[in-house]
Each structure stands twice: as structure tokens, then as C-alpha cells.
C-alpha positions as CSV (number, residue, x, y, z in Angstrom):
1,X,81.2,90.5,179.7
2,X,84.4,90.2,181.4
3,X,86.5,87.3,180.9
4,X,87.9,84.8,183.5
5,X,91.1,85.7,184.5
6,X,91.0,84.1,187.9
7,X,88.1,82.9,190.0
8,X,87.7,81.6,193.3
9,X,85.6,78.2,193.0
10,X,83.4,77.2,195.3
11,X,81.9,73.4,195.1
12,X,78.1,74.5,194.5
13,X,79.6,76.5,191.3
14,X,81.4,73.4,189.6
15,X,78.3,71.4,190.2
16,X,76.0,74.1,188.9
17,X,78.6,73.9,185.8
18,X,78.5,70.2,185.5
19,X,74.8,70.1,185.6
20,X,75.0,71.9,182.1
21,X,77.3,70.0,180.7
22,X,77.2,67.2,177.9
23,X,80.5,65.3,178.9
24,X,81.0,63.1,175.8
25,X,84.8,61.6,174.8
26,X,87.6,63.4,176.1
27,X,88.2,64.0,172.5
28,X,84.9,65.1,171.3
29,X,82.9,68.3,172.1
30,X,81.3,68.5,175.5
31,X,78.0,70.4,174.6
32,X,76.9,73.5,177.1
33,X,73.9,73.1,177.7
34,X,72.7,76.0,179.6
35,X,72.3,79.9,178.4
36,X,73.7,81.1,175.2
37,X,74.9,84.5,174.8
38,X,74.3,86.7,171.8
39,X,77.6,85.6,170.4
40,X,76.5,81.3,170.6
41,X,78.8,80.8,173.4
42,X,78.0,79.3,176.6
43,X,77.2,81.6,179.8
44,X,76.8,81.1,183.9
45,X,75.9,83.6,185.9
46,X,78.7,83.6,189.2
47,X,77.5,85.9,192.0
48,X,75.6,87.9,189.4
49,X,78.0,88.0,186.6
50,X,77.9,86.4,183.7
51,X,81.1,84.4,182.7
52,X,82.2,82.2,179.4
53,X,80.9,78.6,180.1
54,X,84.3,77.5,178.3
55,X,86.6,79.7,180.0
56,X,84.8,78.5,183.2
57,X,85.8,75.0,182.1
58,X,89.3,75.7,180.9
59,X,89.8,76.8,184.8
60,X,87.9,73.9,186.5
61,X,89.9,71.2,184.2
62,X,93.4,73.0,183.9
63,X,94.0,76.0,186.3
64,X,93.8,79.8,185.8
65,X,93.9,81.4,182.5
66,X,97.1,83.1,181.8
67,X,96.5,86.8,181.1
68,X,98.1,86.5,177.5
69,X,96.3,83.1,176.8
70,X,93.7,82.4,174.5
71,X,91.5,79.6,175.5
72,X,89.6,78.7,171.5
73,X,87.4,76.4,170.1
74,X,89.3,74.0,167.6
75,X,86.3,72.1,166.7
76,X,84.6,75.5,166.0
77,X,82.1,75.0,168.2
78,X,81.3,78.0,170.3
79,X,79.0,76.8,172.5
80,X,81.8,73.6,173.6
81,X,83.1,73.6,176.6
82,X,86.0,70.4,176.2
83,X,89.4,72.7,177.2
């Protein structure tokens, strides 16, 4: 699965993402609540790819990922999506 460098975002995609979201305290884990991958983490499917649910996030909340950046889990749950 390739990961989310960049993505142009189109309004029916962040709702599709918000739909499958658990948006607790800005502090506290924001469950995925769509498909799981394999690996526990949190998938969408984008024009027929697959993508990270909380890579997705980090770009809707925070901008494009930075090549060298690692976008991680510090509660340690992988399938969170709070960037």
C-alpha cells in the first residue's frame, strides 16, 4: 500500500472519511471505524487505492506529509486516526 505523500482532496472524500470516524477529545483516540487492514490500521479506498485512514487524517487536519516524516501512533493504537 503506498503511503500518502500528497493527495488532492476533494469534499465527498473528507466526508466519506468523517463518516468513519469516532471524533472523541482532541486529546483522546479518534477510533476508525471503517476497514482494517492486515496490519490493524485503518484503510479508505481513494479512486481505487487503498490509503492509511491516519495518514489520511494527518493531511486533512495538518497539511501534506513531509517525505522524511513519520506520522505514529503515541497512544499505540493503530487503528486511531487523532494526528
Amino acid at each position: 500500500m503506498k503511503e500518502i505523500v500528497s493527495i488532492d482532496l476533494e469534499i465527498d472524500v473528507e466526508q466519506r472519511f468523517w463518516n468513519r470516524v469516532k471524533k472523541l477529545s482532541t486529546n483522546k483516540c479518534w477510533p476508525w471505524l471503517g476497514s482494517l487492514n492486515s496490519q490493524g490500521y485503518g484503510q479508505i479506498q481513494i479512486d481505487g487505492k487503498n490509503f492509511l485512514a491516519h495518514r489520511l487524517s494527518f493531511t486533512l487536519n495538518r497539511g501534506i506529509i513531509q517525505q522524511k516524516l513519520v506520522v505514529d501512533h503515541t497512544c499505540r493504537n493503530k487503528s486511531c486516526v487523532n494526528p
